[in-house]
Structures are given as structure tokens and as C-alpha cells.
BAMI-825133 format. One record per residue: residue in three letters; x, y, z of N, C-alpha, C in turn. Coordinates in steps of 0.1 Angstrom, whole numbers, plus 5000, padded with zeros to 4 digits. Example, Ala and Ser with C-alpha at 12.3 -4.5 7.8 and 13.67 -1.06 7.14 Angstrom:
2
ALA513249435078512349555078513249675078
SER512849785071513749895071512950005079
END
This chain:
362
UNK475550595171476750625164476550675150
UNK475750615146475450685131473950725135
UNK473850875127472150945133471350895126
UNK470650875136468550805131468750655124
UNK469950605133469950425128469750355138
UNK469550255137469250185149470350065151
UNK471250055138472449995138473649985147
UNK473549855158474549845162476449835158
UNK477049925166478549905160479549765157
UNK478449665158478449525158478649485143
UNK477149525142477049495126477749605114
UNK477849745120478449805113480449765109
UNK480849725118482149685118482249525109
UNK481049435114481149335108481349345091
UNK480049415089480049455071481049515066
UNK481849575072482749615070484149525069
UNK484349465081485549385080485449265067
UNK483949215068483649115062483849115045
UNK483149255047483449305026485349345025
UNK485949425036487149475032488149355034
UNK487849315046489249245048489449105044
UNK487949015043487748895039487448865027
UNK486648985018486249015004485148945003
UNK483748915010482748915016481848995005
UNK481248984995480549124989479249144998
UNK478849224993477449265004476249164998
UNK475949134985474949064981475448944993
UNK476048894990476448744999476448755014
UNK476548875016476348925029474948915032
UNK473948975025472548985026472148875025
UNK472548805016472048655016472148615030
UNK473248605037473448545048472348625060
UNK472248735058471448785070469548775066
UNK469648695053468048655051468048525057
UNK468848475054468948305063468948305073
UNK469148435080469048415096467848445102
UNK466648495088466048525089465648675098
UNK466448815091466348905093466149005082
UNK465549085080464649135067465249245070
UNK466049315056466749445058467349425039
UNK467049545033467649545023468549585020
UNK469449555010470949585003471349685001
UNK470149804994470649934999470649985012
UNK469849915021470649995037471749935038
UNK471949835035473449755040474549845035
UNK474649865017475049985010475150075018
UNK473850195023474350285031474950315045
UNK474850195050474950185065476750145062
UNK477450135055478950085047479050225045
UNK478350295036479350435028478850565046
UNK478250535050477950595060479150605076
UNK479150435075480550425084482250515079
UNK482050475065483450515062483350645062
UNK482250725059482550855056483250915071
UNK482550835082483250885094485050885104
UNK485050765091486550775093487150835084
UNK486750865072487750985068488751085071
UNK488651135081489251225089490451165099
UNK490351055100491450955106492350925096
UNK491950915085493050875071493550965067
UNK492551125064493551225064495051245073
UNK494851205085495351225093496451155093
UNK496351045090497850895088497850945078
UNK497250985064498151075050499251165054
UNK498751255064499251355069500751335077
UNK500851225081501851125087502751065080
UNK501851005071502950955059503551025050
UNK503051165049503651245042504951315053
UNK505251285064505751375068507151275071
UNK507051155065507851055065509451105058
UNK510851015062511651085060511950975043
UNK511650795047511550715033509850715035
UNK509550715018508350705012508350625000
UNK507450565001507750444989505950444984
UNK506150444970504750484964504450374956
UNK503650324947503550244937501650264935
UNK501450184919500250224918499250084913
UNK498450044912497549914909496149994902
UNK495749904888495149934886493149914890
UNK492149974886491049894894490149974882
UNK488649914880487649994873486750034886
UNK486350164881485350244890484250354881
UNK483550334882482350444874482150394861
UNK481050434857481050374841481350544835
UNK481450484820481850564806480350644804
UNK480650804799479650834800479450914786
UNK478250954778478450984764479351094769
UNK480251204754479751124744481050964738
UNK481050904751482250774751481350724740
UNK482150624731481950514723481750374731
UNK482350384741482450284754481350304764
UNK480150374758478950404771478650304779
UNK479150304790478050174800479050054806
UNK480150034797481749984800482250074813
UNK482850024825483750054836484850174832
UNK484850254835486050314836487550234840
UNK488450284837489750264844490450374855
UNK490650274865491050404881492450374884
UNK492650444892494050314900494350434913
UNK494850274920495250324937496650344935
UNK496650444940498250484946498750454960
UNK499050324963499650344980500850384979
UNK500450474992501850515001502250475013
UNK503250435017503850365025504650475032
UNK504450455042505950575052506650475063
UNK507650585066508750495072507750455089
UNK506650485093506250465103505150375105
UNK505350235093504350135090503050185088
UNK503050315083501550325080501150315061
UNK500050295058499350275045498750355042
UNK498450455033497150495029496950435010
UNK495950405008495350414992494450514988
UNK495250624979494650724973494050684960
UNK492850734956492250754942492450824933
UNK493350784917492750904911492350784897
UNK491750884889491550804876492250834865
UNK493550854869494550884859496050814868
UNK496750764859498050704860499450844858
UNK498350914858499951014849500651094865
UNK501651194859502051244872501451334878
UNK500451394872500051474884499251404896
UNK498751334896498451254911499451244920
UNK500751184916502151224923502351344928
UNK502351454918502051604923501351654933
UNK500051574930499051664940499451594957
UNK499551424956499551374968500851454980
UNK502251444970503251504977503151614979
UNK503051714970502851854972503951904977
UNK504351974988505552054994505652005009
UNK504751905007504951815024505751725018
UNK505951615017507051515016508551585011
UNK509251565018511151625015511951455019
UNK512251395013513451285014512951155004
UNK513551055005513850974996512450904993
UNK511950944982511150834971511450704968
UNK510750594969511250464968509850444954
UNK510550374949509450354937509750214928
UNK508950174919509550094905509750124897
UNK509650104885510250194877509750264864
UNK508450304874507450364865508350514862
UNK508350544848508950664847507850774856
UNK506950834858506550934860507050944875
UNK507550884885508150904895509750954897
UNK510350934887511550964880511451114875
UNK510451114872510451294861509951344878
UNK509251344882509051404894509951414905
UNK510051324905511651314916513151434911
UNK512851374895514251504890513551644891
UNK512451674894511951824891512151854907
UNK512551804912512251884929513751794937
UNK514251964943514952004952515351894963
UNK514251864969514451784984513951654985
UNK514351624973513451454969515051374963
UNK515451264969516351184965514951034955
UNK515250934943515050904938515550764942
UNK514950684947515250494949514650454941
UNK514950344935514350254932514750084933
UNK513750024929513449894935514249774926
UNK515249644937515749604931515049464923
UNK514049424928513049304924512449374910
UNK512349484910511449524896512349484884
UNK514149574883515049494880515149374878
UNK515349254885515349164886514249104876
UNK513749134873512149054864512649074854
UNK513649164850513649214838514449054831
UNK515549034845516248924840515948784840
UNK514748804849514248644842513448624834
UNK512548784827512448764812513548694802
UNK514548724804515848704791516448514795
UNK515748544809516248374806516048234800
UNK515048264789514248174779515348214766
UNK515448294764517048324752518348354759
UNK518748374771519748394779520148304786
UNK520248164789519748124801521148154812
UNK522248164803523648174812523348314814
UNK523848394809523748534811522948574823
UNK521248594820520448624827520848554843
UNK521048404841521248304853522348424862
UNK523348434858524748504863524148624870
UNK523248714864522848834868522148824875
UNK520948744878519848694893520948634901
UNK521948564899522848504909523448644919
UNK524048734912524848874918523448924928
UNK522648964917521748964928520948984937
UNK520748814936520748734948521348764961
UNK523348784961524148784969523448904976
UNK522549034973522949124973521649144988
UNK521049034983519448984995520348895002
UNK520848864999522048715014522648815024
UNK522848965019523649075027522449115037
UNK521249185030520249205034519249125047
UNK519548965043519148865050519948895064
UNK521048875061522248845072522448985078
UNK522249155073521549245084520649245094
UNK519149135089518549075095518749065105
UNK519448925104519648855112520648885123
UNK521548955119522049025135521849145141
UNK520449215133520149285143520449445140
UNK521349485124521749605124521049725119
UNK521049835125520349925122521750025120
UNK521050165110521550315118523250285110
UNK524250345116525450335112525350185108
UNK525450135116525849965116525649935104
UNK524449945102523949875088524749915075
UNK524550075077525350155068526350055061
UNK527350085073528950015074528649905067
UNK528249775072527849635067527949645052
UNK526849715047526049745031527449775021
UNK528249915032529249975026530549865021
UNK530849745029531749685035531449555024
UNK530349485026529849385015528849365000
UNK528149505007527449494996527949614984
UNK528549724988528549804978529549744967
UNK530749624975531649564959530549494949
UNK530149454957528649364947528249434936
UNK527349544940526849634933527749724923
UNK529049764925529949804918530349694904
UNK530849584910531049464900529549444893
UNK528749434896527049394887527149504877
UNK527649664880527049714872528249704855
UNK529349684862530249674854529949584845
UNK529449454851529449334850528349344828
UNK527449444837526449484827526549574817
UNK527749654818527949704809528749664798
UNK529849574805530849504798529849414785
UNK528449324792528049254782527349324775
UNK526549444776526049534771526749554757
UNK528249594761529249654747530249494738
UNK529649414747530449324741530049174736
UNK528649174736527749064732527149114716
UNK527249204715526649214702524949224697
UNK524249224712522949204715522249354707
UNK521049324700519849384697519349414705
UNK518849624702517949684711516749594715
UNK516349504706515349424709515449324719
UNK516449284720516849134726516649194742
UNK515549064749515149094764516149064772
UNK517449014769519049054777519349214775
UNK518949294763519549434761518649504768
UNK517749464768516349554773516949554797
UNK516849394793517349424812518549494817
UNK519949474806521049564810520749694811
UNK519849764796519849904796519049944808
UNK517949884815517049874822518349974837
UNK518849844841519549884853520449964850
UNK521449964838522250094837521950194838
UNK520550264831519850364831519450394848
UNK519350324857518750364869520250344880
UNK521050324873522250314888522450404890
UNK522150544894522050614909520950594917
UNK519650554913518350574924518450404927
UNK519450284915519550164926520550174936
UNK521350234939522350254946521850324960
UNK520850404959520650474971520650434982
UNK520150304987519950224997521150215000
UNK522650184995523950185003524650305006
UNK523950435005523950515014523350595025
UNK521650475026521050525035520350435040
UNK520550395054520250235059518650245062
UNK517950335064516450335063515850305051
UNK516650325038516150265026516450165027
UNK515050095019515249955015515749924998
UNK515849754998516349804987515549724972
UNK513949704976512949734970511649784975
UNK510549774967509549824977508749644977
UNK508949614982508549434986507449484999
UNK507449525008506949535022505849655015
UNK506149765004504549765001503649694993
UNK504649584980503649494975502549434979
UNK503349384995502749315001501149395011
UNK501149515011500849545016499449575004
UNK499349644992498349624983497949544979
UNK498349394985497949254980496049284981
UNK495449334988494349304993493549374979
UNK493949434973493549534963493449414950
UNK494649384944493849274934493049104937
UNK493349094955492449034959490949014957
UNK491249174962489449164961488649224952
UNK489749254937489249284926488749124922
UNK489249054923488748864918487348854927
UNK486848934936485848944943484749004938
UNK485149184938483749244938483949314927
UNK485249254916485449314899485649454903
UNK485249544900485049704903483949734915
UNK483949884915483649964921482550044914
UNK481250054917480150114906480350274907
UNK481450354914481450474911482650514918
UNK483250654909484750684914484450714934
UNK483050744934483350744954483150624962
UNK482650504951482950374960484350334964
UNK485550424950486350354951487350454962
UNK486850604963487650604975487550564987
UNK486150534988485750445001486350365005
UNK486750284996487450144993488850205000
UNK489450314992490650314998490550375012
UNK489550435017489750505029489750415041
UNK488750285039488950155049489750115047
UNK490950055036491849935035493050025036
UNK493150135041494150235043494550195065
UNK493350165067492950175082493250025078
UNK492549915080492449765077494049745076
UNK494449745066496049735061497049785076
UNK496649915081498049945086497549855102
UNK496249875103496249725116497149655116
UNK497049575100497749485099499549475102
UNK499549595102501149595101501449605115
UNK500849705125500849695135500149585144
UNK499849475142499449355149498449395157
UNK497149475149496049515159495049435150
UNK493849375154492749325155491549415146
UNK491649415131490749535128489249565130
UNK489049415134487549455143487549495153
UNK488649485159488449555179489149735173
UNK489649715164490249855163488749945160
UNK488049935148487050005141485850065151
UNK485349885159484349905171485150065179
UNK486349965183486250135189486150275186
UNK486850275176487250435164485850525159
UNK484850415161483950465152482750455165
UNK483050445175482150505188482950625194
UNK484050655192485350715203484950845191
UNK485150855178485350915171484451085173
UNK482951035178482351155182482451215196
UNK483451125202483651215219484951305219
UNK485651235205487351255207487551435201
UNK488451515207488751615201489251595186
UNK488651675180488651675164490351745159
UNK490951825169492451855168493251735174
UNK492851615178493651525182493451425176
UNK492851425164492251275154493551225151
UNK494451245150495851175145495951125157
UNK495751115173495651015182494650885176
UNK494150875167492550725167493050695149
UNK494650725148494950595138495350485143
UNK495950375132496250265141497350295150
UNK498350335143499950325149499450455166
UNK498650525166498350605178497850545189
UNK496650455179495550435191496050325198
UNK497250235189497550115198498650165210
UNK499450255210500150315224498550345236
UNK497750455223496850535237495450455243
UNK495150335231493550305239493350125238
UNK494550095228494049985230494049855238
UNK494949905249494649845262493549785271
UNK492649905265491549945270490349975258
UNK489949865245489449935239487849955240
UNK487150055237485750035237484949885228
UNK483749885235483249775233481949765224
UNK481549675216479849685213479149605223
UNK478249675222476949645237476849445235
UNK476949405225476649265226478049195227
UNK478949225232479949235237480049165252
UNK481049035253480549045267481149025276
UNK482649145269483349255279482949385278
UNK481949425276481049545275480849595288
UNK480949665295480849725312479549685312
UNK478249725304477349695309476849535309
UNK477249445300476949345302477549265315
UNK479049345312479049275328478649305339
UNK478449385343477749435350476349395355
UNK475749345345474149245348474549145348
UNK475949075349476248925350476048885363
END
């Protein structure tokens, strides 16, 4: 599987799952494979890791390719260090600062892209003239300037980001603030109770249109009324959360005109949880291409997860299948593909023992 190794797809998936998904570093790794009394050092473990992933690259492109072609897209960014400072820095030998951008598409897939800048052109480059429809975001301005610069991009944003703002102000607010997480609240009881019977497509629409959009109409009023008539300082973290949401009521509103929006990005928080996970793990990344590495497995890892696939039975396979498979049909061996076409049937590692050949000598 990988040339001139003698590394089973066993141990290659294991180091892998074990560093990405469980946060496993490799020293701790090695340690455990000296206890078992097997003699192999940390740089092959190292390479036999950046060696695997380089081979799925081309699988990630491919779910990028996917996610971009998505009709909602919801983006957000986390910070991480990767590479050190290099002269003539003042900071020589200190980590850099990087950060992952996930994107999320409407077809449960993940990817984490790399850049070492927070600003908008990373936004630029990832979208580019492939993504056309609604942006779901927080409320980082540079998704906002981007969003307003282009044609076929509608502008969401998230109602939890909001929401923080007001339970900042509830340590000098407590009524005020209280009243505003109460509204909404109501606004996730609608949301909930969509849920729960089941509505999609028109239905939903209607529902949102029918109970939630009075909500949203009265909140914002609700906000501006105290805005003009409290007497509150630019300063004051009650002025700060009203101007907050008044400033964004058309990209918060978008979701009750379009039932595939949501009406924050919650389902991708959850989804880059693994990212300051296993920063409490392995701190940084000793170079900006460990850290796309990083994102190129937990792009694959992650959307297993969404799809209820097994990311050790998924990888074993992908990364034996990968050199038989037509190279114009790699967007068949992501997760959301492979689980319709192979994983019924998925390939095996030889120490395996549903492996054909082991059973076979049974």
C-alpha cells in the first residue's frame, strides 16, 4: 500500500485513528509499541502518518469539491499554532499563529482548510466562483464584506453567536438581557417542535412563517425600542448586544425564508470540536504542512462521523481501494459515497479475521 514499506494497513490506520480521532500523540504511541516490545522509531511512525495522508488527499479534494457545490454553506474559523517564527521575527523559535477554516455543506460533509492568516482572502480563495447560495456564518465581519461583494451569495448568520452577546449584559442587565434570551429561546421551541413533527421543504417554511417570523419581528422591535429609550452607553454590554443584532437583521432573518437554513451554525461547532480537543493534546503542529495534514484526516474522520461510518473500517479500506480505484471517480471513496457503494462490503487488513484469506485457512 505504501512503496518499499513493509507496514501493514493495520497499523497504518491504527496511528492514525489513534493520533486523530482519540488524540493519542505519537510519542505515547511509540511508547506503547516499545512495551510490546517492538523496536521502530518515531520518525518512521512520523513518516509512515504524513505518508498515509498524503494518499488521501485527493479524496478531500474531492468532498471540498462537494462542499463547494453545496446550495447552504456554513463556514467558521478556530485558531491553532503551526511552524515556528523565522528571522528576521523578534519572536524567533515561538509557534506561529494558523487557523482552520471548516466548511460544512448541505450534504453532511466537513472539510478543514489551512491558512495562516484570519483575513478575507482565505474566504476568497476557498469559494472562489464555485459556491453560489447562502453563507451561514458568525459574526466575524470578513464574511459579511465578502458576502456583500458578490452577486450570488445570500449572507446568514448565527443566532447563538447573538445570543452570547446577551448573556454578557446579564451581570449589569439582569432583567433586560433575561427578556431577550427568553424571546429567543421561544425562537428554538419553534425550531425544536419542527423537529419533532417531522417538517421539511414548504412545510417548514410555512410553520417558521406562521410562528416564528412574529417572534422575530417583535425581538427586533423589542431592541430597538430599548436601544432609543434606556439611555444606555456605547459602552454598556446591553448597547453593545442590541446594536449587535440590529446591525445583522437581514442575514438573521434569512433562515425564515429558507427552510434548509439553519438558524445558527451549532451542527458545525460541533463538528470542529476535535480541533481544540486535540490542541489540549498535541499544543501545535511543528510545521504549516503538519497542519494541513491535520486538516486533511479530520476532514475524512469528522464526516464518518456524521454519516455513522466506523473510521477505522472506512480508512482500512480507502487507503488499499485507493490505488485500484479510477482516479476520475475519487469522489466515489469519500465518506458520504463510499457508504451507498462499498461499505457493505468493505475491504479488510490481512490480520483481520474477516479478511477472505484468513478465512479461508480457517
Amino acid at each position: 500500500m505504501l512503496h518499499n514499506s513493509l507496514a501493514d494497513v493495520s497499523l497504518l490506520v491504527g496511528l492514525l485513528v489513534d493520533k486523530f480521532q482519540f488524540h493519542l500523540p505519537l510519542y505515547r504511541q511509540h511508547q506503547r509499541i516499545q512495551q510490546a516490545g517492538i523496536t521502530v522509531s518515531r520518525s518512521t511512525l512520523t513518516n509512515l502518518v504524513k505518508r498515509s495522508i498524503d494518499l488521501l488527499r485527493p479524496i478531500v479534494d474531492a468532498q471540498t469539491d462537494s462542499i463547494l457545490r453545496s446550495r447552504v454553506l456554513a463556514m467558521d474559523e478556530t485558531p491553532i499554532k503551526a511552524g515556528h517564527q523565522k528571522r528576521p521575527s523578534p519572536e524567533k523559535g515561538k509557534m506561529k499563529s494558523g487557523w482552520f477554516w471548516p466548511m460544512y455543506g448541505d450534504a453532511d460533509e466537513v472539510v478543514f482548510t489551512y491558512s495562516n492568516s484570519r483575513g478575507k482572502l482565505h474566504i476568497e480563495q476557498m469559494l472562489k466562483e464555485l459556491f453560489s447560495g447562502t453563507l451561514l456564518s458568525d459574526g466575524y465581519a470578513a464574511y459579511a464584506r465578502y458576502a456583500a461583494a458578490q452577486d450570488n451569495i445570500t449572507h446568514a448568520q448565527c443566532w447563538v453567536h447573538s445570543r452570547r452577546y446577551f448573556i454578557e449584559a446579564q451581570k449589569e442587565h439582569p432583567e433586560k438581557a433575561t427578556e431577550a434570551l427568553q424571546q429567543i429561546a421561544k425562537l428554538y421551541q419553534n425550531e425544536e417542535a419542527i423537529k419533532k413533527l417531522g417538517l421539511s421543504g414548504q412545510k417548514k417554511h410555512q410553520y417558521r412563517q406562521d410562528h416564528t417570523q412574529p417572534l422575530v419581528s417583535y425581538f427586533f422591535q423589542w431592541c430597538q425600542d430599548q436601544l432609543e429609550n434606556s439611555g444606555l452607553l456605547p459602552s454598556d454590554p446591553l448597547s453593545k448586544a442590541l446594536n449587535y443584532v440590529l446591525k445583522r437583521e437581514a442575514s438573521l432573518s434569512v433562515f425564515l425564508e429558507d427552510p434548509d437554513v439553519q438558524p445558527d451554525t451549532n451542527h458545525l461547532e460541533r463538528t470542529l470540536r476535535p480541533i481544540p480537543l486535540g490542541r489540549k493534546n498535541w499544543l501545535f503542529c511543528w510545521t504549516e504542512l503538519g497542519a494541513e495534514h491535520l486538516g486533511i484526516i479530520q476532514s475524512l474522520i469528522s464526516t464518518c462521523k456524521l454519516h455513522d461510518l466506523n473510521p477505522y473500517t472506512y480508512l482500512v479500506d480507502v487507503l488499499q481501494r485507493i490505488s485500484q480505484h479510477p482516479a476520475s471517480k475519487v469522489n466515489e471513496l469519500t465518506p458520504r459515497l463510499w457508504k451507498e457503494r462499498f461499505a457493505d462490503n468493505p475491504l479488510r487488513a490481512l490480520i483481520d479475521p474477516r479478511h477472505p484469506q484468513r478465512q479461508s485457512s480457517l
